[in-house]
C-alpha positions as CSV (number, residue, x, y, z in Angstrom):
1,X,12.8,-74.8,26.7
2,X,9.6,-72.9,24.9
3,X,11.9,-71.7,22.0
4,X,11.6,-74.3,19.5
5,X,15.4,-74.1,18.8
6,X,16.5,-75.0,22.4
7,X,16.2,-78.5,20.9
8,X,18.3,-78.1,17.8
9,X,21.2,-80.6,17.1
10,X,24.1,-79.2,15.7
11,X,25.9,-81.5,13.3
12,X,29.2,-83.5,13.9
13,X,32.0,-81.7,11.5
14,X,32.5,-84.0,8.8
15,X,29.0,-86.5,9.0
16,X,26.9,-84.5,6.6
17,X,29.0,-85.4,3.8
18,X,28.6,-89.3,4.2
19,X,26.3,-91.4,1.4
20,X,23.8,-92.9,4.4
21,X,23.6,-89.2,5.6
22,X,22.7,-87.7,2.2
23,X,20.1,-90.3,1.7
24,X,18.5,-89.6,5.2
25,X,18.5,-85.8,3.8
26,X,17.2,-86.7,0.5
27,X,14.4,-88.6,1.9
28,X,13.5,-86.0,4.3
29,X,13.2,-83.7,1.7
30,X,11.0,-85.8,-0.4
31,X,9.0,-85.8,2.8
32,X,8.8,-82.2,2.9
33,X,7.8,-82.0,-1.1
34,X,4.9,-84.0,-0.3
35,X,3.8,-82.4,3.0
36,X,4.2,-78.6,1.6
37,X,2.1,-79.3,-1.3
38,X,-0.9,-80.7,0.6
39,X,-0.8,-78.2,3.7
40,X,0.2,-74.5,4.2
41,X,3.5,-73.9,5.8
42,X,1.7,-72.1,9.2
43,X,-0.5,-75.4,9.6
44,X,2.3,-77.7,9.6
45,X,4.2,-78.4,12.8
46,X,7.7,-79.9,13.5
47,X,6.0,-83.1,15.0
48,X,3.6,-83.4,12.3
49,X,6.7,-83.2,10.1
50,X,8.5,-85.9,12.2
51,X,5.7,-88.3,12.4
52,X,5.3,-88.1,8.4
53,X,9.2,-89.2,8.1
54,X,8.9,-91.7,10.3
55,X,12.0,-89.8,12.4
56,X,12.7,-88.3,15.8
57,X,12.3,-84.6,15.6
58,X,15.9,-84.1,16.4
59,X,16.6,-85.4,13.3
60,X,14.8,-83.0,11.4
61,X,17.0,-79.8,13.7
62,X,20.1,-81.9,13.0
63,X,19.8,-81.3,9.2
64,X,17.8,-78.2,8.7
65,X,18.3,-76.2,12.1
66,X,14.6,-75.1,12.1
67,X,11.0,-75.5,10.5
68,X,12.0,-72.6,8.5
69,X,15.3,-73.8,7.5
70,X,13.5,-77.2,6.3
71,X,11.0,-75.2,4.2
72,X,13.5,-73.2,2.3
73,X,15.8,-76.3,1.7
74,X,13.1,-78.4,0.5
75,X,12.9,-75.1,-2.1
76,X,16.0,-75.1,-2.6
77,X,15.7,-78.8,-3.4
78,X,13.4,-78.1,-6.3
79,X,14.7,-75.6,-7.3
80,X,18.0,-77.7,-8.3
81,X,15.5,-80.2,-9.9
82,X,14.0,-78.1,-12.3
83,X,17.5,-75.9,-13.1
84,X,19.1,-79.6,-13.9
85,X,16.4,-81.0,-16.0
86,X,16.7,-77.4,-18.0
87,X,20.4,-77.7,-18.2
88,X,20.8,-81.2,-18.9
89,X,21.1,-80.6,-22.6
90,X,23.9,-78.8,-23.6
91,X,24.9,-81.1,-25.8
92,X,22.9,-80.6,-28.4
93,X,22.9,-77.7,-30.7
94,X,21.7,-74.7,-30.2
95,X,18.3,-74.9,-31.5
96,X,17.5,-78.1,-30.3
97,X,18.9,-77.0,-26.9
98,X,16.0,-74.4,-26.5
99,X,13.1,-76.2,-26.8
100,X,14.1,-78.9,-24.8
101,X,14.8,-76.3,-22.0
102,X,11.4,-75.4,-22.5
103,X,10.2,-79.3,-22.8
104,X,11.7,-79.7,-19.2
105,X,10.4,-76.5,-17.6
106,X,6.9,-77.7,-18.8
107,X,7.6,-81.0,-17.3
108,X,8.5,-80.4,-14.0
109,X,5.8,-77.6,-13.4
110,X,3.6,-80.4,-14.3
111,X,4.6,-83.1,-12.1
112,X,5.7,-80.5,-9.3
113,X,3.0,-78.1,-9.1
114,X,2.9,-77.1,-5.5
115,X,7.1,-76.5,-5.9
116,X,6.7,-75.1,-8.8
117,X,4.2,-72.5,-7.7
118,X,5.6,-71.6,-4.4
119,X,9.2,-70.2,-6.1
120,X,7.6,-69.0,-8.8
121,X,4.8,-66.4,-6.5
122,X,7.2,-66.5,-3.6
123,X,6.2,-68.6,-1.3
124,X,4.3,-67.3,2.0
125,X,3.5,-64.1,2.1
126,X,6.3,-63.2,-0.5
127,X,8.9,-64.3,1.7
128,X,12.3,-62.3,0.8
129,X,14.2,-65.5,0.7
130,X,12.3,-67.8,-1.2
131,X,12.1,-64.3,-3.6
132,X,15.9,-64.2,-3.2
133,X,15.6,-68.5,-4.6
134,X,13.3,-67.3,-7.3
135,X,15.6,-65.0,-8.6
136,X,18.8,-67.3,-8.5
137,X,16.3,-69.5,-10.8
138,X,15.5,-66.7,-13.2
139,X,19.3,-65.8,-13.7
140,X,20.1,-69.6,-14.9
141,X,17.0,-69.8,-17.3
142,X,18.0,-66.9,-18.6
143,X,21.8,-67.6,-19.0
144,X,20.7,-71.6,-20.7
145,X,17.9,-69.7,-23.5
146,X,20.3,-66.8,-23.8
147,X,23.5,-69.2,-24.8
148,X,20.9,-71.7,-26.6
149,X,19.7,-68.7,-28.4
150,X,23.5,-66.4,-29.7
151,X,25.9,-68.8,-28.2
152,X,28.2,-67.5,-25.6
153,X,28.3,-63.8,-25.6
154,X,27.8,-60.7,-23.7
155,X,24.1,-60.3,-23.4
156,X,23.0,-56.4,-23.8
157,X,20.8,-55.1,-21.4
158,X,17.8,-54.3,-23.9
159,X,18.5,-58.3,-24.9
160,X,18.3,-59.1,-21.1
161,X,15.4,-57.3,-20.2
162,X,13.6,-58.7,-23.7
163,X,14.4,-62.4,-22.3
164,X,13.1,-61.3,-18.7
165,X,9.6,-60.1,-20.0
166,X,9.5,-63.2,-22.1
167,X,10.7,-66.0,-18.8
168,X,7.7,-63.3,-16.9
169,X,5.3,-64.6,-19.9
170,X,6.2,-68.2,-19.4
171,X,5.8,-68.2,-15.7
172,X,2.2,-66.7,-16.2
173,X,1.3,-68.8,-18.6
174,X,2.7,-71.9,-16.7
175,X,0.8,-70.7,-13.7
176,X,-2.5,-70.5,-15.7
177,X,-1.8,-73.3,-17.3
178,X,-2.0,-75.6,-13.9
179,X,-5.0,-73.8,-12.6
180,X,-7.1,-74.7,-15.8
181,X,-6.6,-78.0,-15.4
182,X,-3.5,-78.0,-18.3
183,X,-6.4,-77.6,-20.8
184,X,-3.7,-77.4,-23.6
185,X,-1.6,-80.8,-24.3
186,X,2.0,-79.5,-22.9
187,X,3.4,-80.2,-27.3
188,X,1.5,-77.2,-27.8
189,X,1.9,-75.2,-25.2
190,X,5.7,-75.8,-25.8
191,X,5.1,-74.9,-28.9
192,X,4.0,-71.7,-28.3
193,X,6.4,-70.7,-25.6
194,X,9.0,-71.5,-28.0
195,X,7.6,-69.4,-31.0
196,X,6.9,-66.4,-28.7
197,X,10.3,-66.7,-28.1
198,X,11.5,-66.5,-31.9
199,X,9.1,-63.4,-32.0
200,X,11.4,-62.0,-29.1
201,X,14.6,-62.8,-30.6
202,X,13.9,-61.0,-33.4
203,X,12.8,-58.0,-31.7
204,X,15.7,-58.0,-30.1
205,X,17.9,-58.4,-33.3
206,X,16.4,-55.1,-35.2
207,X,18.1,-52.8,-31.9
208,X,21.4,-55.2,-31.3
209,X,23.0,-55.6,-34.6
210,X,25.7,-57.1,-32.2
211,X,24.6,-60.2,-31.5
212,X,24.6,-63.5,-33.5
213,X,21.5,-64.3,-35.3
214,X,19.0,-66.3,-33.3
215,X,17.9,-70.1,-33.6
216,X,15.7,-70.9,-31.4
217,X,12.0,-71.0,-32.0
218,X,11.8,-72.8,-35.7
219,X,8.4,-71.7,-37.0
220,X,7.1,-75.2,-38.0
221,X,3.5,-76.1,-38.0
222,X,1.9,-77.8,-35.2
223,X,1.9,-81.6,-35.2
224,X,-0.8,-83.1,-36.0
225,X,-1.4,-85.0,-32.8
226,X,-0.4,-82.2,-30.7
227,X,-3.1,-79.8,-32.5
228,X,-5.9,-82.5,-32.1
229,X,-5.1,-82.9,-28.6
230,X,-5.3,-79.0,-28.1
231,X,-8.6,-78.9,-29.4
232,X,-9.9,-82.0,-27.6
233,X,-8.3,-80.1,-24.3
234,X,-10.2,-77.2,-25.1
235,X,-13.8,-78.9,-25.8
């Protein structure tokens, strides 16, 4: 009975899929949100876990099997989060549909900085399957600026690997961004995501006469307000 998983509860065929079963799960993994960002992964125990839910710790092996399965689903949780704000704009066109991508990104890293940092760098000690989440992240930004940018097409390699350096960019940026206390208002920053962007597309368009001509990334000047509260950010 010393291995942790001596007391996992394996689910009854059929329960998961109930509304009062999703919400337990849902709730749990708001738990875990909150828990993860405020303490490091080895310092949290299954009973601390329990006690913060307010649950038995069966429950928690019922659902996620193990500590380690709860960690990488409460990843996985995010991760859904941030890929559906990005993607919940498809409806508009094509130009629009990028900086609003970029609008969302901004958004959640903002209001879900512990998340957003731990799929961005990996997790702990670079685990290979938060890595393996990260990646799964990266193909779907890519594939929502790549469509938002030519439409739906074939995207050449030297196009792909243009659009990876420039999501690498953003994810750097985003990261410094947090640690500096966000000292640009998140209108410019956008701003300037998006633009570097443009300056990628049209890299990309001198070597691939193949593809569409871009529209993302409208060079238009800064607003006002956004510009003032850049420099008060930066005082």
């Amino acid at each position: 009975m010393a291995d942790g998983r001596a007391h996992e509860a394996r689910p009854i065929p059929g329960s998961r899929g109930t509304e009062r079963s999703q919400a337990r799960r849902a709730e749990l993994l708001a738990t875990g949100r909150t828990l993860f960002a405020d303490t490091s992964y080895d310092a949290l125990s299954m009973d601390d876990i329990a006690r913060s839910a307010g649950v038995a710790k069966g429950l928690i092996y019922y659902y996620f099997t193990s500590k380690r399965g709860y960690y990488l689903a409460v990843i996985e949780d995010a991760v859904a989060e941030l890929v559906l704000r990005a993607t919940s704009c498809r409806e508009l066109p094509r130009a629009e549909r990028v900086q609003r991508t970029v609008e969302s990104y901004l958004r959640y890293a903002q209001q879900n900085q512990a998340a957003y940092r731990t799929v961005v760098t990996g997790g702990v000690g670079h685990d290979a399957q938060v890595l393996a989440i990260r990646d799964r992240l990266r193909e779907q930004l890519l594939s929502v600026v790549a469509e938002g940018s030519w439409g739906p097409t074939r995207i050449p390699p030297l196009a792909r690997a243009a659009l990876v350096g420039w999501l690498s960019s953003v994810e750097g940026i985003t990261l410094d961004w947090l640690a500096r206390g966000q000292e640009l208002s998140p209108e410019v920053l956008c701003g300037l995501l998006t633009r570097t962007l443009q300056g990628t597309l049209e890299i990309v368009a001198r070597f691939e006469s193949t593809l569409p001509p871009p529209r993302a990334g409208r060079r238009e000047p800064l607003p006002a307000q956004a510009a003032a509260g850049a420099v008060q950010g930066s005082a």
